[in-house]
N, CA, C and O atoms as a GROMACS GRO file, in nm:
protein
  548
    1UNK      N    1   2.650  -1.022  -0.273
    1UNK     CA    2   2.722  -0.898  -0.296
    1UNK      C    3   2.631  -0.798  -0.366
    1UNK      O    4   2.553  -0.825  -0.457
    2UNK      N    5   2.650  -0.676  -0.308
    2UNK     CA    6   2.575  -0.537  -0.348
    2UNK      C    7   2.632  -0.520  -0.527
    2UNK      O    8   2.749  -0.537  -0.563
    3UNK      N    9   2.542  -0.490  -0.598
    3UNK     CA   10   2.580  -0.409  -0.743
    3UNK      C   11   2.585  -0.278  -0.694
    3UNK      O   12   2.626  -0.200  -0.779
    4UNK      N   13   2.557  -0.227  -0.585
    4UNK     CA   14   2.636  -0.069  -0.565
    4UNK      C   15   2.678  -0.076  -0.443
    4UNK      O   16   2.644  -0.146  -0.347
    5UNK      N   17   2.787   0.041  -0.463
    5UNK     CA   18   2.853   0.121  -0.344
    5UNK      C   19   2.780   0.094  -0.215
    5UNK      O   20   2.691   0.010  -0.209
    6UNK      N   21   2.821   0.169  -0.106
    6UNK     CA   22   2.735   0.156   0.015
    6UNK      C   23   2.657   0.304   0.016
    6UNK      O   24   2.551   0.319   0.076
    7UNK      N   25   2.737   0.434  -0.073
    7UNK     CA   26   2.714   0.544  -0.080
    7UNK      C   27   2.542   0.529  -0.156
    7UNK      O   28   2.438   0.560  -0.100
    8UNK      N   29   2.558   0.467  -0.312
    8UNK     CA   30   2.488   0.485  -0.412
    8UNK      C   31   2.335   0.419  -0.336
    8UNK      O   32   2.219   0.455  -0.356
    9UNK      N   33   2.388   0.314  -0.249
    9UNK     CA   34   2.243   0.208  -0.199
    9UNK      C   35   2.189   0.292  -0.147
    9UNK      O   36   2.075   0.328  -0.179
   10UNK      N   37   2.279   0.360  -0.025
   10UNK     CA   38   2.234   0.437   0.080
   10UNK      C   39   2.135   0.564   0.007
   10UNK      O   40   2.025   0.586   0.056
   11UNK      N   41   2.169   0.617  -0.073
   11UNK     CA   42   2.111   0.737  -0.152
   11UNK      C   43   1.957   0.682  -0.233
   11UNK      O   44   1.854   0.749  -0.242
   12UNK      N   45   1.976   0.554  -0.279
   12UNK     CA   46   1.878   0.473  -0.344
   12UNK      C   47   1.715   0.435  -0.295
   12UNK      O   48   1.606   0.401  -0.342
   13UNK      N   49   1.797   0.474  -0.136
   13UNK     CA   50   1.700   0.389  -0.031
   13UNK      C   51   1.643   0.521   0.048
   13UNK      O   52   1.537   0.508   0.111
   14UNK      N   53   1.705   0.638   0.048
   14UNK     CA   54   1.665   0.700   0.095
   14UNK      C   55   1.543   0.805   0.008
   14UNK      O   56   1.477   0.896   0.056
   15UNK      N   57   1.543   0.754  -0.132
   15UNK     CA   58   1.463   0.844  -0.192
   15UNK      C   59   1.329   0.735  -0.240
   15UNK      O   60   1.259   0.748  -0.341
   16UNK      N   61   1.319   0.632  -0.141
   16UNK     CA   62   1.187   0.580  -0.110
   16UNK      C   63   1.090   0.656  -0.058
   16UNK      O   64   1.120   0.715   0.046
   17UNK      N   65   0.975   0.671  -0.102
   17UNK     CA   66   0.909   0.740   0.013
   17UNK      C   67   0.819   0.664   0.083
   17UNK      O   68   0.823   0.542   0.064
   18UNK      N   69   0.714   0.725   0.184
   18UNK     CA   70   0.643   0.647   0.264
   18UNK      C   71   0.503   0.698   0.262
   18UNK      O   72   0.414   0.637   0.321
   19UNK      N   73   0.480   0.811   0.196
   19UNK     CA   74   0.357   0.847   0.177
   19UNK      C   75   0.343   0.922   0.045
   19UNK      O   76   0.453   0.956   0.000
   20UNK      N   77   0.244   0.956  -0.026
   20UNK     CA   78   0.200   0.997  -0.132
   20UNK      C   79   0.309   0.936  -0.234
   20UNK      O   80   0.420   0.984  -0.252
   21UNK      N   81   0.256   0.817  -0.301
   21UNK     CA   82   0.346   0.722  -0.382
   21UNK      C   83   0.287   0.774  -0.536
   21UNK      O   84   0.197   0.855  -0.552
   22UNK      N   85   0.328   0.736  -0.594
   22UNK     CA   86   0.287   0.786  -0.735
   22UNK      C   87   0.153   0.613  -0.734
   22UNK      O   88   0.044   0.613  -0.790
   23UNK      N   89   0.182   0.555  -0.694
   23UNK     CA   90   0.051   0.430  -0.658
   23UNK      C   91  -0.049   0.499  -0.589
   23UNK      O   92  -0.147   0.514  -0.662
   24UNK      N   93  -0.064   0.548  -0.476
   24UNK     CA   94  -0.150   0.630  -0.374
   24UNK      C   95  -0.190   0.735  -0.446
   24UNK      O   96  -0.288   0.786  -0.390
   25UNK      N   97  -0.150   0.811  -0.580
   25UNK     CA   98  -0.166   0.915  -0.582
   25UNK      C   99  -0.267   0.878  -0.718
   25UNK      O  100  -0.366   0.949  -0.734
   26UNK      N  101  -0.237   0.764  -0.817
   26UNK     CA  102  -0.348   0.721  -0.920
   26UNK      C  103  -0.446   0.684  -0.847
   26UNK      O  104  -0.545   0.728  -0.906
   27UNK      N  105  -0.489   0.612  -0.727
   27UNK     CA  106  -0.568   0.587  -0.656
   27UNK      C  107  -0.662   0.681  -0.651
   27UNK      O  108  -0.772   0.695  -0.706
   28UNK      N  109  -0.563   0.781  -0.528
   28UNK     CA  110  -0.657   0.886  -0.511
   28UNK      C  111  -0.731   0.986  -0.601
   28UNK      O  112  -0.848   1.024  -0.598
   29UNK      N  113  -0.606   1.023  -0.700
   29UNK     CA  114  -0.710   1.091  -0.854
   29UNK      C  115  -0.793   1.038  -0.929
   29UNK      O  116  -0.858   1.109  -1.006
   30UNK      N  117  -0.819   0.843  -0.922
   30UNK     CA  118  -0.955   0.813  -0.976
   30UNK      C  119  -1.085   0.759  -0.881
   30UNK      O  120  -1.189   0.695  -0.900
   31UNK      N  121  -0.999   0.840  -0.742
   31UNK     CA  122  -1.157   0.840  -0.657
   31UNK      C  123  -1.170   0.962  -0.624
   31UNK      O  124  -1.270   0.982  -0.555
   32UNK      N  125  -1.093   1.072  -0.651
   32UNK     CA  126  -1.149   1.239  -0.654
   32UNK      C  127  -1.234   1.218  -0.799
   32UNK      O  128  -1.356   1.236  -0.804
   33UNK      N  129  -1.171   1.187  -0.890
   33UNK     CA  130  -1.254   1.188  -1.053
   33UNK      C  131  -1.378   1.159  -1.033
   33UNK      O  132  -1.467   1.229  -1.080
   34UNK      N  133  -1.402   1.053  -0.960
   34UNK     CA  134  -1.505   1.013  -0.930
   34UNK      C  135  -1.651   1.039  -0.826
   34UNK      O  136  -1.750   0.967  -0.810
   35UNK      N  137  -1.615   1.172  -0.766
   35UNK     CA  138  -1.728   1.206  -0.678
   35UNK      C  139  -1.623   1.169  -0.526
   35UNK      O  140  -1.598   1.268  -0.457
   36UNK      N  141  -1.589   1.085  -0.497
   36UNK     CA  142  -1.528   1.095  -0.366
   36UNK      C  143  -1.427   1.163  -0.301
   36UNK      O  144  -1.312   1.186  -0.338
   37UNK      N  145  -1.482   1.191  -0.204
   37UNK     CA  146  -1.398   1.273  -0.114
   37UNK      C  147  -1.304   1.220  -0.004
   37UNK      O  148  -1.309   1.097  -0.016
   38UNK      N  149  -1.245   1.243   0.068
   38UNK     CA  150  -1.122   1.172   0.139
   38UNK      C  151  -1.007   1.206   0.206
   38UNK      O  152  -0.920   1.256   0.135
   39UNK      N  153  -0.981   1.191   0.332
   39UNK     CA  154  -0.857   1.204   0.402
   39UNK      C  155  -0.725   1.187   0.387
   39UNK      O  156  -0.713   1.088   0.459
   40UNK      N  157  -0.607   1.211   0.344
   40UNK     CA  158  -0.482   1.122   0.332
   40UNK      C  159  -0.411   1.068   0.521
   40UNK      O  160  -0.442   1.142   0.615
   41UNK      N  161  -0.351   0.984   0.538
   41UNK     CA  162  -0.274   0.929   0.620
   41UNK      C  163  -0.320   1.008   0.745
   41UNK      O  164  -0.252   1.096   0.798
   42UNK      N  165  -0.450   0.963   0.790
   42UNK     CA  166  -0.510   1.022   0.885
   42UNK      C  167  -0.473   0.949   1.003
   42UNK      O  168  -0.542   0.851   1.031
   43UNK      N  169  -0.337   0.992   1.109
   43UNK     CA  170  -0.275   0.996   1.213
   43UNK      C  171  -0.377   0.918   1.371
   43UNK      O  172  -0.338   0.839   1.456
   44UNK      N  173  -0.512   0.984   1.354
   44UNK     CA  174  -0.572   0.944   1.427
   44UNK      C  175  -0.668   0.814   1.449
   44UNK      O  176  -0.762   0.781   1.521
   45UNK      N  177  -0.589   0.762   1.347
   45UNK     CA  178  -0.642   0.581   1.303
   45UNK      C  179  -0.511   0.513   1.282
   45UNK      O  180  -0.407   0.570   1.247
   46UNK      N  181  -0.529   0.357   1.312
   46UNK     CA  182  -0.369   0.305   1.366
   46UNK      C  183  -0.400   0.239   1.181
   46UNK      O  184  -0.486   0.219   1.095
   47UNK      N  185  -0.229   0.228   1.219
   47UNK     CA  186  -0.132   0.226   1.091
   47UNK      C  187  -0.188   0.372   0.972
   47UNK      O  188  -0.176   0.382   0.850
   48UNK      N  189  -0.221   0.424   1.029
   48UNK     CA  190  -0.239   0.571   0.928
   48UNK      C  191  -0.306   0.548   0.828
   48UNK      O  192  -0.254   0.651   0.785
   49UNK      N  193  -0.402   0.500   0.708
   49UNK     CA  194  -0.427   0.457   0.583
   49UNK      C  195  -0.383   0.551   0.526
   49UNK      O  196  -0.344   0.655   0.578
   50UNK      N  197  -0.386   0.522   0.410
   50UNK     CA  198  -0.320   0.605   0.294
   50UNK      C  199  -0.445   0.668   0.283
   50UNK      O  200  -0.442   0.785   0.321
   51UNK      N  201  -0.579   0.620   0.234
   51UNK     CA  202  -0.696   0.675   0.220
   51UNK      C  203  -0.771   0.645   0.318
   51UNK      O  204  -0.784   0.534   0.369
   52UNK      N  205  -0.838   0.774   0.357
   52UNK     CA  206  -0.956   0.745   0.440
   52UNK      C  207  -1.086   0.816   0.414
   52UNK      O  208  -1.087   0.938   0.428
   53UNK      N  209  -1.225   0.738   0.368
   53UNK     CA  210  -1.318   0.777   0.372
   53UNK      C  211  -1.396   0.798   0.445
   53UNK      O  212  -1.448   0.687   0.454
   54UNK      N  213  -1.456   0.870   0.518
   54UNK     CA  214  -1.551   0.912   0.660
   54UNK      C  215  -1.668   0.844   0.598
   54UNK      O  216  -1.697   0.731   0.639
   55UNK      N  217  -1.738   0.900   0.503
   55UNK     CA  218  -1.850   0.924   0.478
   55UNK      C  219  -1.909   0.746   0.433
   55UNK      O  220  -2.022   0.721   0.392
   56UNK      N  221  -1.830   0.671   0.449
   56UNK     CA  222  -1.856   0.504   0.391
   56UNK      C  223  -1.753   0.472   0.449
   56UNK      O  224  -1.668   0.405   0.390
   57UNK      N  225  -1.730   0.522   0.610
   57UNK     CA  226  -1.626   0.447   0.694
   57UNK      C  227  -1.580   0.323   0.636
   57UNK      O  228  -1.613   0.210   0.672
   58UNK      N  229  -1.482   0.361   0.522
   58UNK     CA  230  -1.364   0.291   0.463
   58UNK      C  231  -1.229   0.321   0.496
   58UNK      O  232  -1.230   0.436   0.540
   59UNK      N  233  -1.108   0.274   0.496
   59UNK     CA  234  -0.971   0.290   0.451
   59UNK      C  235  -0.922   0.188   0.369
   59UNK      O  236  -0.932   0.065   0.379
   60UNK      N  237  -0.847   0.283   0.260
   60UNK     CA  238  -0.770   0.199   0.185
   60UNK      C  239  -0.587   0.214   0.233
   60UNK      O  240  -0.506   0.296   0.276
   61UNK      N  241  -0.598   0.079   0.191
   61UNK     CA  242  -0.404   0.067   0.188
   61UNK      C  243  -0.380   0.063   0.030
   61UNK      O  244  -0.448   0.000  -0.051
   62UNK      N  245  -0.260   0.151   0.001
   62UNK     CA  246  -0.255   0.113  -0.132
   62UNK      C  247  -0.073   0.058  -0.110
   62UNK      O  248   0.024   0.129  -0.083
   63UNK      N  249  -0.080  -0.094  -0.136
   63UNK     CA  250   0.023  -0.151  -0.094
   63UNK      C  251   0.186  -0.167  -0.197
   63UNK      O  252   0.185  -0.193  -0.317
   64UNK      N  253   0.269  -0.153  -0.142
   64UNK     CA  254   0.360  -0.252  -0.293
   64UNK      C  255   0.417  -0.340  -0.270
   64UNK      O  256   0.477  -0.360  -0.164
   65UNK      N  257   0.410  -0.419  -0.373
   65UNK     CA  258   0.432  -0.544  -0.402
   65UNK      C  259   0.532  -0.570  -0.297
   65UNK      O  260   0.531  -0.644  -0.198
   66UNK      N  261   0.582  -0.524  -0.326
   66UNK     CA  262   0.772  -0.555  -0.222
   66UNK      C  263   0.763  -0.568  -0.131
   66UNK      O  264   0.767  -0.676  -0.073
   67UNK      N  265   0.740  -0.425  -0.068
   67UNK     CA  266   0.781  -0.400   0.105
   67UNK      C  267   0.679  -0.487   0.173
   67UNK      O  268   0.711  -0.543   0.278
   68UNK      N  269   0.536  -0.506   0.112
   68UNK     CA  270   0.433  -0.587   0.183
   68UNK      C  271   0.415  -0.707   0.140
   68UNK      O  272   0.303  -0.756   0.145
   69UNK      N  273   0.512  -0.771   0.094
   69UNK     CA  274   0.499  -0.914   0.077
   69UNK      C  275   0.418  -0.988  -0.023
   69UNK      O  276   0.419  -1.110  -0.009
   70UNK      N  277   0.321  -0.920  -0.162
   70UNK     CA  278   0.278  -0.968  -0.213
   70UNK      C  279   0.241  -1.094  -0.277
   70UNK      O  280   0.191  -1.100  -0.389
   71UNK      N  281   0.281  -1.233  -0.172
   71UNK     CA  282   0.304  -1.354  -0.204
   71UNK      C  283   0.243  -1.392  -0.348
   71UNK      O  284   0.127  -1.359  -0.374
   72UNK      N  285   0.316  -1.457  -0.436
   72UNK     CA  286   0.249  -1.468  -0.562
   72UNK      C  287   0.282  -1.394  -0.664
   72UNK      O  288   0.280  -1.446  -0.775
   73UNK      N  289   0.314  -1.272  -0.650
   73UNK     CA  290   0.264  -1.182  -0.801
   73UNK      C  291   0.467  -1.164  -0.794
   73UNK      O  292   0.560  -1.181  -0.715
   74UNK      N  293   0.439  -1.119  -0.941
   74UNK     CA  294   0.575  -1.132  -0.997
   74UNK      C  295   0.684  -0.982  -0.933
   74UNK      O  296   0.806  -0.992  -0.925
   75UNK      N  297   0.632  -0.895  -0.906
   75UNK     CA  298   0.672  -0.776  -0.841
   75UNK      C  299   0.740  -0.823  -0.698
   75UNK      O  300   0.814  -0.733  -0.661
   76UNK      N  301   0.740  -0.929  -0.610
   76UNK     CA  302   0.778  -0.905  -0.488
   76UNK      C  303   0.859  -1.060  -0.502
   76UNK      O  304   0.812  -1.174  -0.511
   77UNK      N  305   1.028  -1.001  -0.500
   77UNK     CA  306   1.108  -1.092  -0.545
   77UNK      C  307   1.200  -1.066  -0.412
   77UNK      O  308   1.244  -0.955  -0.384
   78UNK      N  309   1.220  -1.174  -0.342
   78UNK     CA  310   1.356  -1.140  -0.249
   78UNK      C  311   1.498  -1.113  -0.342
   78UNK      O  312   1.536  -1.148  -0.454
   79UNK      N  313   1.548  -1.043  -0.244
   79UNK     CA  314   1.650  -1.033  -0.310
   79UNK      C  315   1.760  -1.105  -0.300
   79UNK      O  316   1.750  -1.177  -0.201
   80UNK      N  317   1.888  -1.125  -0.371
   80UNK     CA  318   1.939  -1.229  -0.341
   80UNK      C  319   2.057  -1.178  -0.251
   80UNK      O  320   2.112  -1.271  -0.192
   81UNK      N  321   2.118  -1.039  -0.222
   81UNK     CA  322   2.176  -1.072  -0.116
   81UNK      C  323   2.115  -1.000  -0.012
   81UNK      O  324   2.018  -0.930  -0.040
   82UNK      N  325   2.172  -1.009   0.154
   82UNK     CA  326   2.101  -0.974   0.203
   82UNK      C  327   1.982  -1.033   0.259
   82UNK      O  328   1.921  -0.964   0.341
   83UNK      N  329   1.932  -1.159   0.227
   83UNK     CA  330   1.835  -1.203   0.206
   83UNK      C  331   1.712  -1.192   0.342
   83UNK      O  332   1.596  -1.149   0.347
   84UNK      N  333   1.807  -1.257   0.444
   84UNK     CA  334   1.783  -1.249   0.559
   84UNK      C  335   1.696  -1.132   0.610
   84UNK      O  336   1.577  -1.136   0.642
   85UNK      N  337   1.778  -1.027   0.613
   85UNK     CA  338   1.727  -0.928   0.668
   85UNK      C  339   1.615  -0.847   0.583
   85UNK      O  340   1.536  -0.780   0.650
   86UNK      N  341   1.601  -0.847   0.442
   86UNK     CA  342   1.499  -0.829   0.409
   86UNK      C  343   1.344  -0.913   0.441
   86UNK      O  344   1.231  -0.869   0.460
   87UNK      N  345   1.400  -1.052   0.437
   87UNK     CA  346   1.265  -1.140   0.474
   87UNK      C  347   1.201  -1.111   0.623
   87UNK      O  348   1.080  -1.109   0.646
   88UNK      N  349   1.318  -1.085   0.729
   88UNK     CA  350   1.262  -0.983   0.814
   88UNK      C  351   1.174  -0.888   0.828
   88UNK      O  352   1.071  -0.886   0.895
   89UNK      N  353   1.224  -0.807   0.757
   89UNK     CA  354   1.173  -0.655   0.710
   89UNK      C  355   1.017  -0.700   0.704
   89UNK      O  356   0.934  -0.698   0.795
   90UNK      N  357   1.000  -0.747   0.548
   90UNK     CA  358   0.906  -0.786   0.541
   90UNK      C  359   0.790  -0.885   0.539
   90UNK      O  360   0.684  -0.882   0.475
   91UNK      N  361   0.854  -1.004   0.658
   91UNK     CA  362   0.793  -1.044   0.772
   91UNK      C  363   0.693  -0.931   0.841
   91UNK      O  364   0.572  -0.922   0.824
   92UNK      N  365   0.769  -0.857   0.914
   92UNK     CA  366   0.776  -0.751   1.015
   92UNK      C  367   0.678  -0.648   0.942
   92UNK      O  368   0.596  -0.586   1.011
   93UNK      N  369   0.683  -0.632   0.824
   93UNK     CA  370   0.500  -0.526   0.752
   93UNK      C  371   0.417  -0.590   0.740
   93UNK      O  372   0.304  -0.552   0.769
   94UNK      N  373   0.443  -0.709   0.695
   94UNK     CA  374   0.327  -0.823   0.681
   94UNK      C  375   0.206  -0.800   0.807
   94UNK      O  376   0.091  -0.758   0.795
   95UNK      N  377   0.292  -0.851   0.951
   95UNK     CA  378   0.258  -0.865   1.066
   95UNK      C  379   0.176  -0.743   1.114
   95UNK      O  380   0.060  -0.740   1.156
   96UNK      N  381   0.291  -0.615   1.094
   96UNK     CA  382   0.185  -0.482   1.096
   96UNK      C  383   0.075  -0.490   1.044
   96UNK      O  384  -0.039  -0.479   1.089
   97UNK      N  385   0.118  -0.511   0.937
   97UNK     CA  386  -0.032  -0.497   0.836
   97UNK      C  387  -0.147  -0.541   0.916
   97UNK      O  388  -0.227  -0.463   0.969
   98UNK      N  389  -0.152  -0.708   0.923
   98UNK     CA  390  -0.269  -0.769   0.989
   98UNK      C  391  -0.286  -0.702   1.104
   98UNK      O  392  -0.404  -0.669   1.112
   99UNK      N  393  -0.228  -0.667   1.193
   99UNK     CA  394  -0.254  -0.613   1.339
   99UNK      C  395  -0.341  -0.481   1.334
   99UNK      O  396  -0.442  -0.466   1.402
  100UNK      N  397  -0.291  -0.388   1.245
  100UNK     CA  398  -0.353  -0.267   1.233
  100UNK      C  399  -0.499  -0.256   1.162
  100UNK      O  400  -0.579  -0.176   1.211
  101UNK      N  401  -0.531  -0.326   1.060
  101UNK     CA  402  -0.611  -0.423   0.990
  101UNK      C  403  -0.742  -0.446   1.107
  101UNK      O  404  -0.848  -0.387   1.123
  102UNK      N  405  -0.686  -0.548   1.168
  102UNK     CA  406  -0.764  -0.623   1.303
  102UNK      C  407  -0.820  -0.478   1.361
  102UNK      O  408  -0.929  -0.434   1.326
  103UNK      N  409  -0.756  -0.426   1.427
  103UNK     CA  410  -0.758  -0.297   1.502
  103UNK      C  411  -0.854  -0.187   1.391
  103UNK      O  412  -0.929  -0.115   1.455
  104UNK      N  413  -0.858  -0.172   1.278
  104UNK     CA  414  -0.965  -0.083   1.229
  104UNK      C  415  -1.067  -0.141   1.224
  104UNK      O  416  -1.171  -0.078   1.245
  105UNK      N  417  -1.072  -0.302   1.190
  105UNK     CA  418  -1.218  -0.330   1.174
  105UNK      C  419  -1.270  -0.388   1.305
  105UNK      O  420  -1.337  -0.491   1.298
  106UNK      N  421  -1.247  -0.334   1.420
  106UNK     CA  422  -1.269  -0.318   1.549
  106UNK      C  423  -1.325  -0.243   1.588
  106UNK      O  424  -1.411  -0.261   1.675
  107UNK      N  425  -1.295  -0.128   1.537
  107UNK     CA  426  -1.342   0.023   1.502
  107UNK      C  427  -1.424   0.051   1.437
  107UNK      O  428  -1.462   0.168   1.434
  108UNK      N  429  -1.495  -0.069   1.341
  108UNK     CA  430  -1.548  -0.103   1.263
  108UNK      C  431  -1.566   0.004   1.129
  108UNK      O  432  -1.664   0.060   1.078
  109UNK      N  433  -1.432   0.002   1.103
  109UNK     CA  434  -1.374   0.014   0.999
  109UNK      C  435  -1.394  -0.047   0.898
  109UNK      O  436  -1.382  -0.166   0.928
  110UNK      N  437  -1.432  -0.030   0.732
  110UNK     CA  438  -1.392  -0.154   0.627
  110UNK      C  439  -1.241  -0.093   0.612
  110UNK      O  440  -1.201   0.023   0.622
  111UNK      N  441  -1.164  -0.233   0.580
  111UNK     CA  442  -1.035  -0.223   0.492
  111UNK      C  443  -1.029  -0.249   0.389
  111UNK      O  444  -1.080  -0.361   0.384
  112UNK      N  445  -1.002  -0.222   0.296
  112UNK     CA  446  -0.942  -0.228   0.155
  112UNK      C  447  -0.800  -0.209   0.151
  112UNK      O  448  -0.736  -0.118   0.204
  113UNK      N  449  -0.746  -0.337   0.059
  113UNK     CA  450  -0.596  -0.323  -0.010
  113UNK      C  451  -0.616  -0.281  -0.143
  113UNK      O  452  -0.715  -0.317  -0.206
  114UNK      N  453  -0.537  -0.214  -0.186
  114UNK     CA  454  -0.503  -0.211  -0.339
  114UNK      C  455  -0.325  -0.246  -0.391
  114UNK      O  456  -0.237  -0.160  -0.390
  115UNK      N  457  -0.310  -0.359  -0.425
  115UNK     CA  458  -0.202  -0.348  -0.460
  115UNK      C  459  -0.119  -0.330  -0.584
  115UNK      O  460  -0.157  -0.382  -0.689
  116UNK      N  461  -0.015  -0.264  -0.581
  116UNK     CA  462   0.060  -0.175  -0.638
  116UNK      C  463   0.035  -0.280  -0.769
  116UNK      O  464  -0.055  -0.248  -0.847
  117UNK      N  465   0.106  -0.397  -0.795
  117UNK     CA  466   0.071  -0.499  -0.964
  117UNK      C  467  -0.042  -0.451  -1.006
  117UNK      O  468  -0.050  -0.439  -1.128
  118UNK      N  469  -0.198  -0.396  -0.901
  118UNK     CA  470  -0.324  -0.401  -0.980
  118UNK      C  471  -0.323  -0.268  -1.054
  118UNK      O  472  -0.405  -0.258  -1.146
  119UNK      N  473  -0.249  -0.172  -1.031
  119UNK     CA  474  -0.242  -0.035  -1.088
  119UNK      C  475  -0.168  -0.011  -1.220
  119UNK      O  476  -0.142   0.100  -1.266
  120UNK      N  477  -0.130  -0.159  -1.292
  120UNK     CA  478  -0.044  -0.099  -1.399
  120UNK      C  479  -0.197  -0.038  -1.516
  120UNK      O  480  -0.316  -0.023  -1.488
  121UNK      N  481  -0.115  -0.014  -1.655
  121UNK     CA  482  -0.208   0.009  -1.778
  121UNK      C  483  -0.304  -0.094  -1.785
  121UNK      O  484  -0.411  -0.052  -1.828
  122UNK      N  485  -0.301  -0.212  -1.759
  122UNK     CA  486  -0.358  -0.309  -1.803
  122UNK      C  487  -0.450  -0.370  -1.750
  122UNK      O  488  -0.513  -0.462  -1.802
  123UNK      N  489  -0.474  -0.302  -1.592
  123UNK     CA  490  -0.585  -0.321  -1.526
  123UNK      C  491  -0.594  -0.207  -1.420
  123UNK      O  492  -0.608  -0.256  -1.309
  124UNK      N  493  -0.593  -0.102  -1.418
  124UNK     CA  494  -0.591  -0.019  -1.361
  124UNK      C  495  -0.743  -0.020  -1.335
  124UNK      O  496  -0.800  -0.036  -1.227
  125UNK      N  497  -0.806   0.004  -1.478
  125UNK     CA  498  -0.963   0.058  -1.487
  125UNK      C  499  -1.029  -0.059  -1.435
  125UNK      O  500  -1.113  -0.018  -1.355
  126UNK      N  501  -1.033  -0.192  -1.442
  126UNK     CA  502  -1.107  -0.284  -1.354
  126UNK      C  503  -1.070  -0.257  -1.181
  126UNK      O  504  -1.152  -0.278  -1.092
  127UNK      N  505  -0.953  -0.214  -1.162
  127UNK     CA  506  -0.910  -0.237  -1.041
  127UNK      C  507  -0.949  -0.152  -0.992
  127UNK      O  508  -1.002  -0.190  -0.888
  128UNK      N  509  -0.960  -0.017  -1.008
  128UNK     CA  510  -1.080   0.087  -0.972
  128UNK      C  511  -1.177   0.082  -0.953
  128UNK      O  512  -1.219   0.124  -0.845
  129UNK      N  513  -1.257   0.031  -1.041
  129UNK     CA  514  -1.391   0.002  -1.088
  129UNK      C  515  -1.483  -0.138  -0.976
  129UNK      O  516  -1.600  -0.152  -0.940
  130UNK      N  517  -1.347  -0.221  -0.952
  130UNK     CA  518  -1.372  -0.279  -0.802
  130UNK      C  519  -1.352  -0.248  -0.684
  130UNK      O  520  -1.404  -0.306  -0.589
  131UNK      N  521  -1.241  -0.116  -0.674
  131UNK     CA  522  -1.259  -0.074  -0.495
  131UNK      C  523  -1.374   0.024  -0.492
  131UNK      O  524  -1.421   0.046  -0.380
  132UNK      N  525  -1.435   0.095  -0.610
  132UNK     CA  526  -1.549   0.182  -0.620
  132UNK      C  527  -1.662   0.088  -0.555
  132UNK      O  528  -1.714   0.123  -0.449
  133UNK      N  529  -1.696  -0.018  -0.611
  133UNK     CA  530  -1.814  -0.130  -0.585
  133UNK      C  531  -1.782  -0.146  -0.432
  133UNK      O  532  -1.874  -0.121  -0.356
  134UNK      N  533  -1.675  -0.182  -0.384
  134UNK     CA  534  -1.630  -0.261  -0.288
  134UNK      C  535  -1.656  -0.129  -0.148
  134UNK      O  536  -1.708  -0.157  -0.040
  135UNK      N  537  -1.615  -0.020  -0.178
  135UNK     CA  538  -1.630   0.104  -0.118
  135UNK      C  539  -1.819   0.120  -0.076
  135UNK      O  540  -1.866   0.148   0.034
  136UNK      N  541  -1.891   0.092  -0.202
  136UNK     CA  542  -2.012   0.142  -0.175
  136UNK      C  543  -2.104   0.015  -0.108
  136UNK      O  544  -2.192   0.034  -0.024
  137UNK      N  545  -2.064  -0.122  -0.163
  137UNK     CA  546  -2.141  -0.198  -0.057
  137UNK      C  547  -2.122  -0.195   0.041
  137UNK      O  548  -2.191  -0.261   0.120
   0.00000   0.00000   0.00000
């Protein structure tokens, strides 16, 4: 059983967004801070990245915990009702994920994840400090 309405969920769910996340957006302001330059959700590469670097043919995903399945980390909890169709759901990004993934570094693309747990206060600055490294090798 829902703790809200069908109204309140519905309203809840709709003020998800799908691009420029307040995650995507610390990302991107400590790799502008940093000298890099960059594309957002560049259309003409499959699954869109959130970031795209030309210049060190990179893309980053900057993921969350939830919707992409973060197996492991304490952020990506099924929920308890409903269950079904969420494990679907995100089954079903998981699967994207890898496919689109496959398909850039085909293109020979690097991919990078960043996920949403690595962005809190408490490791933000290492977690940067490794897609920077990870970007330039």
């Amino acid at each position: 059983m829902d703790v809200h309405d069908k109204k309140t969920r519905s309203y809840n769910m709709s003020r998800i967004k799908g691009k420029d996340t307040k995650p995507e957006e610390m990302v991107r302001k400590a790799l502008f801070s940093r000298g890099f330059r960059y594309r957002k959700n560049d259309k003409r590469l499959p699954g869109k990245p959130d970031i795209v670097l030309p210049k060190y043919k990179t893309v980053i995903f900057v993921n969350g915990c939830f919707w992409h399945g973060h197996y492991g980390c304490k952020y990506y909890v099924v929920p308890k009702t409903n269950s079904d169709f969420w494990l679907k759901k995100i089954h079903t990004n998981i699967e994207r994920d890898v496919q689109k993934n496959a398909q850039l570094k085909e293109l020979g693309w690097k991919v990078l994840t960043v996920w949403e747990c690595k962005l809190k206060k408490s490791c933000l600055e290492e977690t940067i400090n490794d897609l920077i490294d990870n970007i330039q090798s």
